[in-house]
C-alpha positions as CSV (number, residue, x, y, z in Angstrom):
1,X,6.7,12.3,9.9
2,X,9.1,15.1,11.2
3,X,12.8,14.4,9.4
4,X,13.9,13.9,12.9
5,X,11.8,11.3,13.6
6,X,12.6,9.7,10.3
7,X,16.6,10.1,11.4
8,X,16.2,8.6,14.8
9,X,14.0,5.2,13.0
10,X,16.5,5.2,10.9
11,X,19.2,4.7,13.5
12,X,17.3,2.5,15.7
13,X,16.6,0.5,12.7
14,X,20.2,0.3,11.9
15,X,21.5,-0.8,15.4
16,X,19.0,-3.1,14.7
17,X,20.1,-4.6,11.8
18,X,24.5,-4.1,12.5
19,X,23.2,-6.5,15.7
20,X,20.8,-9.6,14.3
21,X,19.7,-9.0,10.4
22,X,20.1,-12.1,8.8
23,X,23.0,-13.6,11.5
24,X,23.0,-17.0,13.8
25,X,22.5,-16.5,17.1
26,X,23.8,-19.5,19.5
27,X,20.9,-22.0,19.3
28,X,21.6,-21.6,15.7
29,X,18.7,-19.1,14.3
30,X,18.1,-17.0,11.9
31,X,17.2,-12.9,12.1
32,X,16.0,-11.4,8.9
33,X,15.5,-7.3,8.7
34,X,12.5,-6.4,6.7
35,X,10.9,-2.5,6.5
36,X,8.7,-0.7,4.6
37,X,5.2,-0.1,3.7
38,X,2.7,0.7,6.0
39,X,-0.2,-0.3,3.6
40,X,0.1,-4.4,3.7
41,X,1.9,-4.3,7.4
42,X,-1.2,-5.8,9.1
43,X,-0.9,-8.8,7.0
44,X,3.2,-9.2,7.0
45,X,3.3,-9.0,10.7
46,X,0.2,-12.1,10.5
47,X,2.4,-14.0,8.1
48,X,5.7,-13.6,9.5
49,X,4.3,-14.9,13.1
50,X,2.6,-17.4,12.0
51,X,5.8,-18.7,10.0
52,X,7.9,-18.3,13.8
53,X,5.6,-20.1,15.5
54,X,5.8,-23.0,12.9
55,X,9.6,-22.1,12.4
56,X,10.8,-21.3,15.8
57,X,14.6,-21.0,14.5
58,X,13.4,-18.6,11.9
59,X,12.3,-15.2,13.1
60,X,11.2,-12.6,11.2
61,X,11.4,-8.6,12.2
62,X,9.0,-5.8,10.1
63,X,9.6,-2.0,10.5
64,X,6.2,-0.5,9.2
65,X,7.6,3.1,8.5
66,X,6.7,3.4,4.5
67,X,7.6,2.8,1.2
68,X,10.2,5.4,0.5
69,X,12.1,4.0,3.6
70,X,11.7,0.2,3.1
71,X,13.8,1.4,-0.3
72,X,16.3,3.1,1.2
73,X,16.7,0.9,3.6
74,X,16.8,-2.1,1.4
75,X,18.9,0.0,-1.0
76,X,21.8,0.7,1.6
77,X,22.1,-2.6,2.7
78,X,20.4,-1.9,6.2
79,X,17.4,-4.2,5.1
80,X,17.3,-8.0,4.3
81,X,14.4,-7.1,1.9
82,X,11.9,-3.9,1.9
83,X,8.2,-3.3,0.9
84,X,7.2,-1.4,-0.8
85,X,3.5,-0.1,-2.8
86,X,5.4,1.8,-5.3
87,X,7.5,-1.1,-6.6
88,X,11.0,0.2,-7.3
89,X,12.2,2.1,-10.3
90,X,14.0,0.9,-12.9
91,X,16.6,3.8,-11.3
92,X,16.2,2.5,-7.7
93,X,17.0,-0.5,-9.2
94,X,20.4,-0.1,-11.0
95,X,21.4,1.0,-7.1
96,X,21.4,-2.5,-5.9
97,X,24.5,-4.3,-6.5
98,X,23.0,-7.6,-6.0
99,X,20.4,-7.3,-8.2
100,X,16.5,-6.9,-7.3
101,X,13.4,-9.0,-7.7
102,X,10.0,-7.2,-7.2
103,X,7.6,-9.9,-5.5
104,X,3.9,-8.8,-5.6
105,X,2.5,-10.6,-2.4
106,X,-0.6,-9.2,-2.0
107,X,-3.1,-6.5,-3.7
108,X,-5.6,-4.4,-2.1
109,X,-8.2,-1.6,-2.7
110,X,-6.9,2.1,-1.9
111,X,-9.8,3.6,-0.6
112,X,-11.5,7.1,0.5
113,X,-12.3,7.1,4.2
114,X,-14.6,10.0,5.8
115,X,-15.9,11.3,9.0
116,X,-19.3,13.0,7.7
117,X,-21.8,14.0,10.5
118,X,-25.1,13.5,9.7
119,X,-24.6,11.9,6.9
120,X,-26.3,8.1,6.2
121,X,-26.4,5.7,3.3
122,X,-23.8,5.1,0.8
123,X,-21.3,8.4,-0.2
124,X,-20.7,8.3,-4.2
125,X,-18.0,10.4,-5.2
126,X,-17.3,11.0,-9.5
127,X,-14.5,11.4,-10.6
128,X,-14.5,15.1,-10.5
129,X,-15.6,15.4,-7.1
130,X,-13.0,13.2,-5.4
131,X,-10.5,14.7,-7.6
132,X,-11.8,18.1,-7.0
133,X,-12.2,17.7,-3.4
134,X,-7.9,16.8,-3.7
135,X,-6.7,19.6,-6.0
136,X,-8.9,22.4,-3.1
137,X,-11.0,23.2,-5.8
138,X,-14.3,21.4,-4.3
139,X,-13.9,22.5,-0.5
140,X,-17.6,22.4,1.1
141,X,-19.8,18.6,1.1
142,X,-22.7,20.6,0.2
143,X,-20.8,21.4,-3.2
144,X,-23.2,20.7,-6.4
145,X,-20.7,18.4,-8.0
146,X,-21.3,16.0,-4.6
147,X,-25.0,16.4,-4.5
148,X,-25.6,15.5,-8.0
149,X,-24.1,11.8,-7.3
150,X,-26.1,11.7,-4.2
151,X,-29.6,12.8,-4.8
152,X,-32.0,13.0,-2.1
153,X,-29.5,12.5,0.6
154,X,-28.9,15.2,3.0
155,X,-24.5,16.6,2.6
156,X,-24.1,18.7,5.7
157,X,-23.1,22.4,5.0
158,X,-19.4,21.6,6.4
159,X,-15.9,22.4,4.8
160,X,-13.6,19.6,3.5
161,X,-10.8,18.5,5.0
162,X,-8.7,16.5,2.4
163,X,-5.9,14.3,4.9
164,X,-2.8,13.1,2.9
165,X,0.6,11.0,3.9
166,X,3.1,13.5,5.1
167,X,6.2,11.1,4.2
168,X,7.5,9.3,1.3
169,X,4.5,6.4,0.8
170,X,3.4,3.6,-1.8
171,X,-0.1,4.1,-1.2
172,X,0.3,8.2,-2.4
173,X,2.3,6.7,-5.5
174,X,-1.0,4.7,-6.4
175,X,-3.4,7.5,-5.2
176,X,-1.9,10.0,-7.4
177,X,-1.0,8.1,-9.7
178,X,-4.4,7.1,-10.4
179,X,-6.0,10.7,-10.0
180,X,-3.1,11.6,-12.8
181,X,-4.6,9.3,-15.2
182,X,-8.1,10.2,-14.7
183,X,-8.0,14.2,-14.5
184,X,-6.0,16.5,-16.3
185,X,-5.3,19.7,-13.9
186,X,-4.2,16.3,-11.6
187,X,-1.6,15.1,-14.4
188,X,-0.6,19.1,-14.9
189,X,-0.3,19.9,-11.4
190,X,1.0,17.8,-8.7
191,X,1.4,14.9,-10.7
192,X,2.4,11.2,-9.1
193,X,5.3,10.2,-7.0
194,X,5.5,8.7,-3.5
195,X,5.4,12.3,-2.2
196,X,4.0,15.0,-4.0
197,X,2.9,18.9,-3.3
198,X,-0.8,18.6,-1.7
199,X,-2.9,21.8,-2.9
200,X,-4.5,21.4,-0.1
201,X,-5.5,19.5,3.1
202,X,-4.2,18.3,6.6
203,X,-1.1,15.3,6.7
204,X,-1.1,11.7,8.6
205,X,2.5,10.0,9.2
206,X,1.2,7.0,8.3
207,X,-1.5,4.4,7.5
208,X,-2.4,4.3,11.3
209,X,-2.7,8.3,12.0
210,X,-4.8,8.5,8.8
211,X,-7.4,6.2,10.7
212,X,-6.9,8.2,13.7
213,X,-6.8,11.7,12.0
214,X,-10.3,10.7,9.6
215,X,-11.9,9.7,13.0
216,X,-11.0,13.2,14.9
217,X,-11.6,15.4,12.5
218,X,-15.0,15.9,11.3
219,X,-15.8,16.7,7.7
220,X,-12.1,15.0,7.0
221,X,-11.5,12.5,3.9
222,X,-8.3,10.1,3.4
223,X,-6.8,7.6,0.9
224,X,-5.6,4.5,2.9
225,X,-5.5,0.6,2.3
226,X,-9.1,-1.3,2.7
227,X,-7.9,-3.5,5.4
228,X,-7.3,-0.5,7.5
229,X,-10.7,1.3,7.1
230,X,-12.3,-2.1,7.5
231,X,-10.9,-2.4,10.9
232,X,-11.4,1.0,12.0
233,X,-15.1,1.0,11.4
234,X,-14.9,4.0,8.7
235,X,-17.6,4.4,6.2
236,X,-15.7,4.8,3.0
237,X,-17.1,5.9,-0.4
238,X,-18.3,4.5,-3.8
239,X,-16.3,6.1,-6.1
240,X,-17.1,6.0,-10.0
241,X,-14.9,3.8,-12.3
242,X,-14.2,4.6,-16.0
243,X,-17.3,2.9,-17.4
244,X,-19.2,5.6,-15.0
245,X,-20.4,3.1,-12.8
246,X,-20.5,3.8,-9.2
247,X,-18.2,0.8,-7.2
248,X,-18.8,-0.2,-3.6
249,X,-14.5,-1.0,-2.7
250,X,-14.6,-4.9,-1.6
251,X,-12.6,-7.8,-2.7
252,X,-14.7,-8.9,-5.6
253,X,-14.4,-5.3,-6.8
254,X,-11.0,-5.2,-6.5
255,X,-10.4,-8.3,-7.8
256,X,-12.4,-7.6,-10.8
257,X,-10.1,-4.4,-11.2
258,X,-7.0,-6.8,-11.0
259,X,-8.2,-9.1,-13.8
260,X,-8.3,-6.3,-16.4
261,X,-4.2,-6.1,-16.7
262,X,-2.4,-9.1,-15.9
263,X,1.3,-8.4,-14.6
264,X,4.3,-8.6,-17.0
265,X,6.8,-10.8,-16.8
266,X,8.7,-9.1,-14.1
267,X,6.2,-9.0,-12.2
268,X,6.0,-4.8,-11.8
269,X,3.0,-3.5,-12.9
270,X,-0.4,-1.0,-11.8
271,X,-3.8,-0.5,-12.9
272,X,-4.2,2.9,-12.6
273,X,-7.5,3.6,-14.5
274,X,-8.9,-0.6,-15.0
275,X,-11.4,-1.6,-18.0
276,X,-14.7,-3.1,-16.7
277,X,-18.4,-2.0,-14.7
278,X,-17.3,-4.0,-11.7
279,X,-13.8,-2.8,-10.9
280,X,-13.1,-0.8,-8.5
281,X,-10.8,2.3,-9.7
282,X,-8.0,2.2,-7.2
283,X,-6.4,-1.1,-6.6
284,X,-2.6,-2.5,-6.5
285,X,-0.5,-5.2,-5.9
286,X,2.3,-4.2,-3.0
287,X,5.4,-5.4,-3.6
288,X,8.3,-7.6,-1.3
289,X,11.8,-6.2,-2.4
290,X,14.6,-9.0,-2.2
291,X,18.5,-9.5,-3.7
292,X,18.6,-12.1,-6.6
293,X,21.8,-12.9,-5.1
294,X,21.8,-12.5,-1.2
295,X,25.2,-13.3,-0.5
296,X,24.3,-15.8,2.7
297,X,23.2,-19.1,2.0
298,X,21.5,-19.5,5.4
299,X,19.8,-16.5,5.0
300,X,18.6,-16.9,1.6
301,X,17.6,-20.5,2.4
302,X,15.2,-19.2,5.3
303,X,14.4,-15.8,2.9
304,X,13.1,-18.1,0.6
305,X,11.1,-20.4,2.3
306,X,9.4,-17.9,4.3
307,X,8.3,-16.0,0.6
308,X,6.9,-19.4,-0.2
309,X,5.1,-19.7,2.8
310,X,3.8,-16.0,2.0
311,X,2.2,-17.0,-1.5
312,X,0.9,-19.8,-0.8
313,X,-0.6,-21.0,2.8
314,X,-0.3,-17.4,3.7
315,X,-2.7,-16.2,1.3
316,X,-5.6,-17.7,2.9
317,X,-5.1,-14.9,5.4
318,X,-5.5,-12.2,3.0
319,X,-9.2,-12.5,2.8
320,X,-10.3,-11.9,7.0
321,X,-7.4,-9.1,6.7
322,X,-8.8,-7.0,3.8
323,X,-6.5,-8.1,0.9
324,X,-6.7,-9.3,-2.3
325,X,-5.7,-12.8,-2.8
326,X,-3.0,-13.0,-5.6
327,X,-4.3,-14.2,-9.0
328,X,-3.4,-18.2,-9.7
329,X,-1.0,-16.8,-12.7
330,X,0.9,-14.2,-10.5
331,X,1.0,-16.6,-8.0
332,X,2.7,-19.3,-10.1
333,X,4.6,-16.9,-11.8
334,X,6.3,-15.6,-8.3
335,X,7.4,-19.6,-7.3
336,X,9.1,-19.4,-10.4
337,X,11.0,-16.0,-9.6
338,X,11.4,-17.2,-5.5
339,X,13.6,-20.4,-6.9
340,X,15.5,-18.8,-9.1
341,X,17.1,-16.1,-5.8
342,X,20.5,-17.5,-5.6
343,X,22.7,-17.0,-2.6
């Protein structure tokens, strides 16, 4: 996203906030502000409707604009709470006056979407290939190190066209955070972080234009949350895990994934490379960033019962959405850290 556009959300998120976040209004409401990622935004916006319609004094309002703003945003005070893929750093953290709690909500599969002409059946990508076809060093679909995973099927003779998040973004934290841990020139080169130096390839603002970019271009490949390549219809790639097995992304894949590294105690952790033939290799929790002391007891009142809502009767969305239901532990371990948010 241009920095202008980022400057003028940033305004008209601000107004937005100075006039309702977290205030009574005259029949006695409550606004809260929430922005952030992209990534789990299908399924915030679900929840956080679903909770007005039940809770009609109680609304609600979610800026999907990405990680790095939901924690600025959240950071400066222009936020209620923020979202973010990336978690926060302990760094970010120290920032907050108020303190921070990381809440993990939901998890999902980060997967690779393409628009390959001519091409049928399953795509299997090794771990070379997809991180080759990232770094520009595997540019055409016909390249041996793609054939060799896909034998017999026909790879058009058509140049890659790696797509990648243009603004600061959780789901690029996981993405290259797990190509660091699985490929060297990777870990050397542009490393992880929420935005990074692409060697190569085409940019999407967000979650959203990388559907609408992979579907445009032809011969184009993108890293974007499950839920949204579900929706959109794209085929998206089996990509090999680190027992060499060849994963088809799902739920149960993910899931698996998931179950290999339980969360520490506060709550912030990833999986960038998980143990076991059945998990899928990209998957992460996305995290809910909220003050352990808010300062307004209505707000935090409502703030709290909406985050109960969220892990609990709101998981059975997750599921029809595309997310990753959270593990009973996490789960039980979050109500724990939700009571203890103090006004």
């Amino acid at each position: 996203m241009p920095c202008r556009a980022i400057s003028l959300l940033f305004v008209a998120f601000s107004l937005a906030v100075a006039s309702c976040s977290g205030s009574k209004t005259a029949n006695d409401s409550v606004t809260i502000q929430g922005a952030g990622a992209t990534f789990p935004a299908p399924l915030y916006q679900k929840w956080f409707a679903d909770y007005h319609a039940a809770h009609p004094e109680v609304r609600v309002s979610y800026l999907s604009m990405g990680s790095g703003a939901g924690i600025d945003l959240f950071t400066e005070g222009k936020a209620d709470f923020g979202a973010s893929d990336a978690g926060m750093t302990d760094e970010q953290i120290d920032k907050v006056g108020r303190g921070v709690q990381l809440l993990p909500v939901t998890a999902a599969n980060v997967v690779l979407a393409y628009h390959l002409p001519g091409f049928s059946g399953n795509l299997k990508l090794s771990r070379d290939a997809y991180a080759g076809i990232f770094l520009g060093t595997i540019t055409r679909w016909d390249d041996p190190k793609i054939a060799e995973s896909n034998q017999g099927a026909s790879l058009p003779k058509l140049k890659i066209n790696p797509i990648h998040r243009q603004a600061a973004s959780g789901t690029t934290f996981v993405f290259t955070q797990h190509l660091s841990a699985i490929n060297d020139a990777w870990k050397r080169g542009p490393g992880k972080g929420m935005t990074v130096v692409w060697p190569a390839g085409t940019v999407a603002r967000g979650s959203d234009d990388m559907v609408t970019v992979i579907q445009k271009e032809p011969g184009s490949i993108g890293y974007l949350g499950y839920g949204h390549a579900e929706k959109s219809k794209l085929p998206m790639a089996w990509l090999q895990n680190k027992s060499g097995e060849y994963v088809q992304p799902s739920l149960e894949s993910g899931q698996a994934a998931l179950n290999s590294a339980p969360l520490p105690a506060n709550l912030r952790g990833w999986v960038p490379d998980p143990e076991g033939k059945d998990s899928y290799p990209i998957v992460t929790y996305t995290w809910l960033l909220v003050h352990k002391h808010d300062g307004n007891s209505r707000t935090t009142a409502a703030l709290k019962d909406v985050l109960k809502y969220c892990v609990t009767d709101g998981q059975k969305d997750c599921v029809a959405l595309g997310y990753i239901p959270l593990p009973e532990k996490v789960r039980q371990a979050e109500l724990q850290a939700v009571d203890a948010i103090a006004p």
